[in-house]
C-alpha positions as CSV (number, residue, x, y, z in Angstrom):
1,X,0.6,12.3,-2.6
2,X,-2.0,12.1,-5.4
3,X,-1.1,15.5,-6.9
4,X,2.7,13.8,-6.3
5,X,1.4,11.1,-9.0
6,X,-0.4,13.8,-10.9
7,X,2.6,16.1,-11.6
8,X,4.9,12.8,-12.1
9,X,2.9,11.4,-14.7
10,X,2.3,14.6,-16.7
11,X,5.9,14.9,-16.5
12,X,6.8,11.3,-18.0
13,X,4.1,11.6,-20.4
14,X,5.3,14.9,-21.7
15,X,8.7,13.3,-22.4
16,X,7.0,10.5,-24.0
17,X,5.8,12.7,-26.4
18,X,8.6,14.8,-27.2
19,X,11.3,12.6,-27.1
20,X,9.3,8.9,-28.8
21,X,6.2,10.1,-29.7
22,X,4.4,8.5,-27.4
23,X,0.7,8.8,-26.1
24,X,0.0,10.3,-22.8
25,X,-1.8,8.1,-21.5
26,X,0.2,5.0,-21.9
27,X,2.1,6.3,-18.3
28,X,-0.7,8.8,-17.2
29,X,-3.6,6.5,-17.1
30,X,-2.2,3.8,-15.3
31,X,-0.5,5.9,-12.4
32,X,-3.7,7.9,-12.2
33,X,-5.4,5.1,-11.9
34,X,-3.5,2.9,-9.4
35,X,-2.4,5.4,-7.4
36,X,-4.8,8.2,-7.3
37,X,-7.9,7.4,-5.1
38,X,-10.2,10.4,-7.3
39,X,-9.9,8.2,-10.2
40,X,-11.7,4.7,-8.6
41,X,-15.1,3.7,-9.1
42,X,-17.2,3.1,-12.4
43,X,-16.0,6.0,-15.0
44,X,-12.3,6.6,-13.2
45,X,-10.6,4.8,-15.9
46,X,-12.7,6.7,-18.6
47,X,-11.9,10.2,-16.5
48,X,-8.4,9.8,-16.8
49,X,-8.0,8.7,-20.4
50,X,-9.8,12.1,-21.2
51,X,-7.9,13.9,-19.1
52,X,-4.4,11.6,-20.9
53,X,-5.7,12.9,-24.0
54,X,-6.3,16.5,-23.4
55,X,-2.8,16.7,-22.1
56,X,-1.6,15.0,-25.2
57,X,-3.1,18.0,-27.6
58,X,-1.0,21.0,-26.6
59,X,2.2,18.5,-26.3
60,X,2.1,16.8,-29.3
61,X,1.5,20.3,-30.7
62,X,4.4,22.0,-29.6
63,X,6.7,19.1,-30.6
64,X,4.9,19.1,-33.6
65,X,6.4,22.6,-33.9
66,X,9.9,21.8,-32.6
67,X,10.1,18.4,-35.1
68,X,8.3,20.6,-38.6
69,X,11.4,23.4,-37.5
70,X,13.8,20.5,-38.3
71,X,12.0,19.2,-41.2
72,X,11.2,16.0,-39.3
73,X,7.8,15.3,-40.8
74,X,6.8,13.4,-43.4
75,X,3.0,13.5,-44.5
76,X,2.8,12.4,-47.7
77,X,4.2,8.6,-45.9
78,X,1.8,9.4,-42.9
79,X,-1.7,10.8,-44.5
80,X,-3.1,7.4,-44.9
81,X,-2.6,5.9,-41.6
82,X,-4.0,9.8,-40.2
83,X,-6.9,9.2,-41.6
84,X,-8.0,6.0,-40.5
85,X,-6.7,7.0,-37.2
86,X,-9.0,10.3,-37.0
87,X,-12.2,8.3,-38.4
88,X,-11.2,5.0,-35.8
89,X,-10.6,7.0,-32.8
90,X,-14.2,8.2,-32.4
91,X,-16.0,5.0,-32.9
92,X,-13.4,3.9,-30.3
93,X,-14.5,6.3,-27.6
94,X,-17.7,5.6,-27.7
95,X,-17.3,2.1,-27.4
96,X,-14.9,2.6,-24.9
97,X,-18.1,4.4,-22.7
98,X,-20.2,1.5,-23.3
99,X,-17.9,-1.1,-22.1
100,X,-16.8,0.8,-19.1
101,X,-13.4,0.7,-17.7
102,X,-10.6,-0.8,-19.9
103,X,-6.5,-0.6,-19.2
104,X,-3.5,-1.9,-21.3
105,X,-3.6,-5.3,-22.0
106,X,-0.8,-7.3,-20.2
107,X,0.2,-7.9,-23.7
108,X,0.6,-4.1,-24.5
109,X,3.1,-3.6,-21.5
110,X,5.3,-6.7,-22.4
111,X,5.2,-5.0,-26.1
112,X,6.2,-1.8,-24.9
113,X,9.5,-3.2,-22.6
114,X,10.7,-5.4,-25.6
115,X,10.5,-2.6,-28.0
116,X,12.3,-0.5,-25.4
117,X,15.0,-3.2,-25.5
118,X,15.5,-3.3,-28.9
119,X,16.0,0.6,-29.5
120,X,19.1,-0.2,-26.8
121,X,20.5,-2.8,-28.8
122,X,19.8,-1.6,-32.3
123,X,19.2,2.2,-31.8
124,X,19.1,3.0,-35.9
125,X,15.8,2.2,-37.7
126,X,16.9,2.6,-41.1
127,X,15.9,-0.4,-43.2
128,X,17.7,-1.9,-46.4
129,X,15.4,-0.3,-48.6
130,X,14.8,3.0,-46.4
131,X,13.2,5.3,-48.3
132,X,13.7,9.5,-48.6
133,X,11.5,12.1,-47.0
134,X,8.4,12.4,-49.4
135,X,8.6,9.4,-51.4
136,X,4.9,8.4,-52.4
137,X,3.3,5.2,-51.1
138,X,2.9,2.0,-53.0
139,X,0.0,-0.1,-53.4
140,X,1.3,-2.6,-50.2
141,X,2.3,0.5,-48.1
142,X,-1.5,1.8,-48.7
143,X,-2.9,-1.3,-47.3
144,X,-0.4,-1.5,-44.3
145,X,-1.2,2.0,-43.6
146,X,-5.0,1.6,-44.3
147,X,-4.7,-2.2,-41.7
148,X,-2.3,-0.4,-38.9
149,X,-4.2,3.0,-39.1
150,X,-7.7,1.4,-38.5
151,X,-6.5,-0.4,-35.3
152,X,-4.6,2.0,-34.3
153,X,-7.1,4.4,-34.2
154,X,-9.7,2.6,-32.2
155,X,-6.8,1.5,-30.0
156,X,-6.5,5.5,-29.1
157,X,-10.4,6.4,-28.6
158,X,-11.1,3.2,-26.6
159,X,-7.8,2.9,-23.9
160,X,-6.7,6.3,-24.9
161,X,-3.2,4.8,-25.3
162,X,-0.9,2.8,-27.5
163,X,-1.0,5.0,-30.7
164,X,2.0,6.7,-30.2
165,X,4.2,3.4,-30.0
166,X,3.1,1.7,-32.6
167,X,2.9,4.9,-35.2
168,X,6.4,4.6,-34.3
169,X,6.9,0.5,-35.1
170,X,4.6,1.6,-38.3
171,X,6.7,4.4,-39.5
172,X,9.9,3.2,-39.2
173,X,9.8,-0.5,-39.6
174,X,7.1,-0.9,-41.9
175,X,7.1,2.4,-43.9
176,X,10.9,3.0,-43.9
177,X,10.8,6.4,-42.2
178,X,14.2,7.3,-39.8
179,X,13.3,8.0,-36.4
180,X,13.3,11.2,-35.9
181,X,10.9,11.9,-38.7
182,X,8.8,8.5,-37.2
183,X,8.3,11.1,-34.0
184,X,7.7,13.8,-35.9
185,X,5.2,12.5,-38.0
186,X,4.0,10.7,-34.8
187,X,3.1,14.1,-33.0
188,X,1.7,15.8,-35.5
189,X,-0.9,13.0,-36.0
190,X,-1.7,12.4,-32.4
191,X,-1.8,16.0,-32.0
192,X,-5.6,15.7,-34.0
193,X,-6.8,12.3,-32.8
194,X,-5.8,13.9,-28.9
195,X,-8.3,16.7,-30.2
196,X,-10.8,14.5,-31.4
197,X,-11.1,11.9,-28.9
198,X,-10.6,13.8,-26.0
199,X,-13.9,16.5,-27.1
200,X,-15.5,12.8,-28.4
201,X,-14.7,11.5,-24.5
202,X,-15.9,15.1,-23.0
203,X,-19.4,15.5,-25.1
204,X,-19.7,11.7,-23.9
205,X,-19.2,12.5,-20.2
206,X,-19.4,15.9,-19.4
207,X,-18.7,15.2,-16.0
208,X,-15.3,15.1,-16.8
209,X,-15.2,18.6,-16.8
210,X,-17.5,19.4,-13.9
211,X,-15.4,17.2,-11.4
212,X,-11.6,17.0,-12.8
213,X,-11.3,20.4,-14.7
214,X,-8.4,21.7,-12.3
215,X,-6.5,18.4,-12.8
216,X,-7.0,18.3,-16.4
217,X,-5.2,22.2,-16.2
218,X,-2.1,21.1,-14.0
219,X,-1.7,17.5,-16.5
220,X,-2.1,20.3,-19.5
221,X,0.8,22.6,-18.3
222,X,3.4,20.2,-17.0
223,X,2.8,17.4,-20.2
224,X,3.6,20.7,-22.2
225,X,6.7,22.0,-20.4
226,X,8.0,18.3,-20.5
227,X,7.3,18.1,-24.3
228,X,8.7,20.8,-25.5
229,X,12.2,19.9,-23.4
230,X,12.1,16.7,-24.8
231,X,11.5,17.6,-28.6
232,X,13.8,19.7,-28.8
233,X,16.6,18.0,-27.1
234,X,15.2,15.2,-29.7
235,X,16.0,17.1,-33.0
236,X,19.7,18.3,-31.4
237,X,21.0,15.3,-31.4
238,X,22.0,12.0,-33.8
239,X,19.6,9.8,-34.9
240,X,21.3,6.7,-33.0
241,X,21.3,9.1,-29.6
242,X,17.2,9.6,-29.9
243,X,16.8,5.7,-30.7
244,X,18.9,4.8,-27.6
245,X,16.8,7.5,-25.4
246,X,13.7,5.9,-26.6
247,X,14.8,2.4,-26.1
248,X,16.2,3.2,-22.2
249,X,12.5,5.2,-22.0
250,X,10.3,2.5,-23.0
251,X,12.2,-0.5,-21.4
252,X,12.1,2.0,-18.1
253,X,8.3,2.7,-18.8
254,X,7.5,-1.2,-19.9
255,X,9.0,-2.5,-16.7
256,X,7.4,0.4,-14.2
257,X,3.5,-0.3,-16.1
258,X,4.3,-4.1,-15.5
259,X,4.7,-3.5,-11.8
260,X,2.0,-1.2,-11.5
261,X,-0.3,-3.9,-13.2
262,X,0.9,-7.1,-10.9
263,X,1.4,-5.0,-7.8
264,X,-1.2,-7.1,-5.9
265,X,0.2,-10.2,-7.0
266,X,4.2,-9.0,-6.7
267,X,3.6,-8.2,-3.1
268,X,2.2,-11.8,-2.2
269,X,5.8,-13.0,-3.3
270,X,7.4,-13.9,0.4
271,X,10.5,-12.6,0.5
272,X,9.0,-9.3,-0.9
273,X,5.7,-9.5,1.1
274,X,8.1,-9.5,4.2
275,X,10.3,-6.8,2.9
276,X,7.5,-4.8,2.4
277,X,6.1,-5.5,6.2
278,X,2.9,-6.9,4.9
């Protein structure tokens, strides 16, 4: 069953990627966590956020690819924020090992459902004052990117997670960007922080590698597959179709890391404590 969980949350976290540009490990870390025993004790959490990270490089890569083919991309709105982001998400690993284990916050699952629910009810993202591909920054726009990228950043080196969703809140409703260049532009970044804090994560605990290398492959491979599916299903497709795919995804991936979090306290609910013959 634990190689069950393995292969399921590579495969969601793949399609997070190509399809929202999300981070792996907001759905691999938890699973891996709470339902794989090899990933208890002391470092576990740390393991499989490295292990989240590594199999977000080659996916993010080769939606980068799919979403650049489209002309989804849009770096001259992004640099800023992928710079801060790349410079934040080492000093966020490291503190990350200090501290020890460290999951999403109860407040970053509720985020993620919500968000989901809004991309069903409003899938466009296009603001009044949306602005074209390549259109330079202005002074406010530098300071939101320089503000969101910093925390973003250490968000992804110390819980591995979260960067993906709210490049995407960044990008398109606070930098004006449509959705499908949101994701691409999304990808392409993470693809680099992945890199970075996933060798900052390794050089940090080289055990990592020693004891999980075989899982690390399998999360690599199937979080690839999944990504590339996804992408380019992504850019074949209307703008509105992607947004309502996202919202289904992360109201469906808010709802299932809410369970996994209050699992212990769900099952002391009667009716469900019964149903579940404990």
């Amino acid at each position: 069953m634990e190689w069950f969980w393995l292969v399921v949350a590579a495969i969601g976290a793949g399609v997070g990627t190509g399809l929202a540009g999300l981070s792996a490990a907001t759905l691999m870390v938890p699973i891996l966590i709470v339902l794989c025993p090899s990933f208890e004790g002391e470092k576990g959490t740390y393991q499989a956020t490295a292990i989240a990270l590594a199999s977000d490089i080659l996916g993010s890569a080769v939606a980068t690819r799919t979403y650049a083919k489209h002309k989804n991309i849009d770096l001259k709105r992004g640099w800023v924020v992928m710079a801060c982001i790349l410079i934040m998400c080492v000093v966020g690993s490291y503190v990350a090992f200090l501290i020890g284990n460290f999951t999403l916050g109860s407040m970053t699952l509720f985020i993620t459902f919500f968000i989901g629910i809004r991309f069903i009810i409003k899938p466009e993202t296009k603001r009044k004052d949306n602005v074209g591909k390549g259109t330079g920054l202005t002074g406010k726009e530098v300071l939101i990117s320089v503000i969101c990228g910093t925390c973003i950043g250490f968000g992804t080196g110390f819980i591995g997670s979260g960067g993906g969703m709210t490049m995407l809140i960044v990008f398109t409703l606070l930098l004006g960007m449509d959705i499908k260049t949101a994701v691409g532009t999304s990808t392409f970044i993470m693809t680099f922080t992945a890199l970075t804090a996933s060798v900052c994560h390794i050089i940090i605990h080289p055990a990592i590698i020693m004891e999980k290398w075989f899982m690390m492959i399998v999360c690599m491979a199937v979080a690839t597959v999944a990504s590339l599916i996804s992408a380019r299903f992504a850019n074949r497709v209307s703008n509105k179709v992607v947004g309502r795919f996202n919202g289904v995804l992360l109201t469906v991936l808010g709802a299932f890391l809410i369970i996994l979090k209050f699992w212990d306290y769900i099952i002391q609910i009667p009716f469900l404590s019964k149903w579940l013959g404990k």
